[in-house]
C-alpha positions in Angstrom: 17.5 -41.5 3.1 20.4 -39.5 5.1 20.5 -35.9 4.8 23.2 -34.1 4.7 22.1 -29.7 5.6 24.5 -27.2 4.4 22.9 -23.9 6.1 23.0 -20.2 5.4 23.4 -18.9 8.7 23.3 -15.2 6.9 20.1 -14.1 8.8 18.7 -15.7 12.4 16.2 -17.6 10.9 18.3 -19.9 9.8 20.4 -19.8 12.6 18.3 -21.3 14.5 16.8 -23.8 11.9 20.6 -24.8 12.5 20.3 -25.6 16.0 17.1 -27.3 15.4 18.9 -29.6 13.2 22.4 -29.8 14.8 22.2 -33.2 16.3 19.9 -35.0 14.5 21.4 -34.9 11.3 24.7 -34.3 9.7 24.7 -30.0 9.4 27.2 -27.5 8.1 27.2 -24.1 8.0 27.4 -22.7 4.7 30.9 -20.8 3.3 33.2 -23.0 5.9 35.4 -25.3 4.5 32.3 -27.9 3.6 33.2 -31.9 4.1 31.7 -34.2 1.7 30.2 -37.4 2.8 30.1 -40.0 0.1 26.5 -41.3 1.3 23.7 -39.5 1.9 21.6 -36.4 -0.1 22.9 -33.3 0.2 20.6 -30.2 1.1 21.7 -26.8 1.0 19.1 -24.0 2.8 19.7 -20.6 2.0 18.6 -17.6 4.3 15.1 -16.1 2.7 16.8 -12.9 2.7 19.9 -14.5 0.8 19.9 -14.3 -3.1 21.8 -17.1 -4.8 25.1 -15.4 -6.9 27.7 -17.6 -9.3 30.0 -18.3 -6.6 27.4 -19.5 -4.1 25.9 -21.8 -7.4 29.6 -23.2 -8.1 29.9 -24.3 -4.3 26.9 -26.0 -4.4 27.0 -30.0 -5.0 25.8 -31.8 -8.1 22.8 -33.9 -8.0 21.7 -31.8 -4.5 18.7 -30.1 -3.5 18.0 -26.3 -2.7 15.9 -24.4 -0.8 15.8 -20.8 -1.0 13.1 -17.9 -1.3 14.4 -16.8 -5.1 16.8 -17.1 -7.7 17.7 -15.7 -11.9 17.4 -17.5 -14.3 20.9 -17.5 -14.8 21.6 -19.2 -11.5 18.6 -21.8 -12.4 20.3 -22.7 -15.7 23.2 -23.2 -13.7 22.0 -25.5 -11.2 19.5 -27.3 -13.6 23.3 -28.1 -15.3 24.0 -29.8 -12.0 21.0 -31.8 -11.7 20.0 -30.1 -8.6 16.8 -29.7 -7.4 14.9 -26.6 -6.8 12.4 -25.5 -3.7 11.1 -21.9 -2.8 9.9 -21.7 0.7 6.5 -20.3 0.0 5.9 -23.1 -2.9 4.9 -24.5 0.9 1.5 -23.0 1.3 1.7 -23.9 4.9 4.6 -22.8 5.4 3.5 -19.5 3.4 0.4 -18.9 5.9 2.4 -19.8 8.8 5.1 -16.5 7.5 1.9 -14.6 7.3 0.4 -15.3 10.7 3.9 -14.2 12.1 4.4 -11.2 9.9 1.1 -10.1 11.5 1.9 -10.6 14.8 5.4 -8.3 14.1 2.5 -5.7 12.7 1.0 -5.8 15.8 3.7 -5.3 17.7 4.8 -2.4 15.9 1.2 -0.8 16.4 1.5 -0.9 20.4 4.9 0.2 19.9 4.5 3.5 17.8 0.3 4.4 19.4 -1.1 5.6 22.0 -4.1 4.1 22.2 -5.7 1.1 23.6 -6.2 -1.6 20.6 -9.7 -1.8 21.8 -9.8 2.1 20.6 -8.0 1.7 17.2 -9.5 2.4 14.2 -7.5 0.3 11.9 -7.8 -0.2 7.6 -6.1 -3.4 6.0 -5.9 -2.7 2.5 -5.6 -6.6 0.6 -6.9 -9.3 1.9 -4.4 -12.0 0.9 -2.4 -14.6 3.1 -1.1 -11.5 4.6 -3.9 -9.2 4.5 -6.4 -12.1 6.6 -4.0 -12.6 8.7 -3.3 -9.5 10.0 -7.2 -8.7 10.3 -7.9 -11.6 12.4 -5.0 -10.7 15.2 -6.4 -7.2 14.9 -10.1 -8.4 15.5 -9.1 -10.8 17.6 -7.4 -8.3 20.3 -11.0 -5.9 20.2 -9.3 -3.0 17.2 -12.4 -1.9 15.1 -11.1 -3.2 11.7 -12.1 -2.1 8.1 -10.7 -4.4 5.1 -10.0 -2.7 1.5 -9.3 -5.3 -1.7 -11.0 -5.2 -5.4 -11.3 -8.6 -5.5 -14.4 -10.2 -5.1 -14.2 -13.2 -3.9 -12.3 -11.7 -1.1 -14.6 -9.1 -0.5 -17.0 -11.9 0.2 -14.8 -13.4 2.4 -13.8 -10.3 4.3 -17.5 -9.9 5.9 -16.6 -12.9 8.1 -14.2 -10.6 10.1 -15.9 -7.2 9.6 -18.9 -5.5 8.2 -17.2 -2.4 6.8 -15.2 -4.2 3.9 -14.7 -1.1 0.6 -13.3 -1.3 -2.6 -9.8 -0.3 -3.0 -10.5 1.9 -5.5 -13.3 4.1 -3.3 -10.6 4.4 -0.4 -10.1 8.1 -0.8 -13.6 8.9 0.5 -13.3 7.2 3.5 -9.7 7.1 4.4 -9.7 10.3 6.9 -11.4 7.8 9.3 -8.1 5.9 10.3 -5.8 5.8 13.2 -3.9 3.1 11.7 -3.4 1.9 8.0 -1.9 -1.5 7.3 -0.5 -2.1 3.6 -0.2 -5.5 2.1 -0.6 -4.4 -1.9 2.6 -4.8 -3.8 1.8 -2.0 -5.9 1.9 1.7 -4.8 -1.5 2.5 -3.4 -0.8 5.3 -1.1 0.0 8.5 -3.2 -1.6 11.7 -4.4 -4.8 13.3 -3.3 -5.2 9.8 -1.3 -2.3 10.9 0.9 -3.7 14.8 1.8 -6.9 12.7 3.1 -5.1 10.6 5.6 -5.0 12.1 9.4 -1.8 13.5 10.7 -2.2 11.4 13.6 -2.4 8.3 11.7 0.3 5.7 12.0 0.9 3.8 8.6 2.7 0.3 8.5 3.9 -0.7 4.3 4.1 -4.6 4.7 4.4 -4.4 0.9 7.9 -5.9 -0.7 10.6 -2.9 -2.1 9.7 -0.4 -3.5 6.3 -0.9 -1.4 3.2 1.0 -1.7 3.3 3.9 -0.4 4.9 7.6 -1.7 7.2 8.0 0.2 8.6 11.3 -0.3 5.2 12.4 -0.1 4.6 10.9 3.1 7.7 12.6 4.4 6.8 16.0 3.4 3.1 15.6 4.4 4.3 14.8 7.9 2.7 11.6 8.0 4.0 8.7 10.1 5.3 5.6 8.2 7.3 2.7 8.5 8.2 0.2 5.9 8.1 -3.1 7.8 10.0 -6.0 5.5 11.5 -9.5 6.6 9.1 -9.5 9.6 9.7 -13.2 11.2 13.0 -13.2 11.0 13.3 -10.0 12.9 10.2 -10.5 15.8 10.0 -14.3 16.2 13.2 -16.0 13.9 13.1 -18.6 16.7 9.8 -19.4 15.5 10.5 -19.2 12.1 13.1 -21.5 11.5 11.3 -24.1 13.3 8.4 -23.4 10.7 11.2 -23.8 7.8 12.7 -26.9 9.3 9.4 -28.6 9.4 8.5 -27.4 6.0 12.1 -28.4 4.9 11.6 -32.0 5.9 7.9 -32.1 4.9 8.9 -31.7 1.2 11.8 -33.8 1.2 9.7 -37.0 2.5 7.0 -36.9 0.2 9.7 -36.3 -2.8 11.0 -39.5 -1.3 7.7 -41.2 -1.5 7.2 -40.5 -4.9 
């Protein structure tokens, strides 16, 4: 089947998933004065960072596919009225553990960046151990940091001792959290408050990978002294490049086996 892309070019992800496609396929960018074709499917690709609104959902073609990161309710009721059809990225798991592996290696770059100490001398703690959480402990132990793990979950408790032998419970973290010169967050609840937070070292550098309102305290942080950074929308800021090509080939992954079916 043809394919006809209508991009978001709203964040640089997708401005290069743009180039990747400009010449191989009929592309548009998004919010110009689009040009319907009367042949071929018509796929619009919104920015992850973008959230679909009413007017973006009333410029969108009926009987079209989307891809997007998230959308209301209201704007799926909208576009199930159209007969379009719906994608989220990370529906992709592939495409969700490729996000990851690059969201850890912005992590990393942000710990050489705001240390001063070797990676072979850094005492780091990942608390969760999910797409995100693995993949930023295997970059760590792969470039020599001494890494500890911290999850409640069992099965990836078990799964943790593969990288490292000092794997805790997330609810025990308080007696052993002094120890750290770096604290990675990927729990999307807040975790990092209270007594937990007097524990931590001054000197400790602590990276909240967690989605708004993350979880960490914040104010608490800031009047403890404590260094913190709240590090969201990671590929597209270090390696968009990257990124888009991982969309594009996720993008036309999906829409070939919804062919074959």
């Amino acid at each position: 089947m043809e394919y006809n892309f209508v991009i978001d070019c709203s964040d640089r992800r997708n401005d290069y998933l743009y180039k990747e496609l400009y010449g191989h396929y009929n592309v548009q960018r998004f919010g110009e004065n689009t040009t319907y074709k009367s042949s071929g499917k018509y796929v619009y690709i919104f920015a992850p960072s973008a959230v679909i609104d009413n007017i973006a959902a009333d410029k969108i073609k009926e009987g079209s596919a989307v891809f997007c990161l998230k959308y209301s309710q209201r704007i799926k009721e909208i576009l199930d009225s159209k007969n379009v059809t719906l994608y989220k990225y990370f529906d992709d798991e592939l495409l969700a553990i490729k996000n990851a592996m690059l969201t850890a290696e912005g992590t990393l770059a942000e710990i050489i960046i705001n240390t001063t100490l070797s990676l072979k001398e850094i005492n780091i703690l990942v608390l969760g151990f999910g797409r995100v959480g693995k993949s930023v402990v295997k970059l760590m132990c792969d470039n020599g940091c001494k890494v500890s793990v911290a999850t409640n979950d069992e099965a990836e408790n078990a799964l943790a001792h593969l990288f490292t032998d000092n794997v805790y419970k997330t609810n025990d973290i308080i007696n052993y959290i002094d120890n750290f010169t770096v604290i990675v967050n990927s729990i999307p609840f807040l975790i990092l408050k209270g007594e937990i937070l007097n524990k931590i070292s001054k000197d400790c550098f602590i990276i909240d990978l967690a989605s708004k309102p993350g979880g960490i305290d914040y104010n608490q942080t800031q009047l403890l002294g404590l260094k913190t950074l709240h590090l969201l929308g990671v590929p597209g800021s270090y390696t968009p490049q990257t990124s888009g090509k991982h969309i594009k080939q996720s993008i036309l992954k999906i829409l070939d086996e919804a062919l074959s079916k």
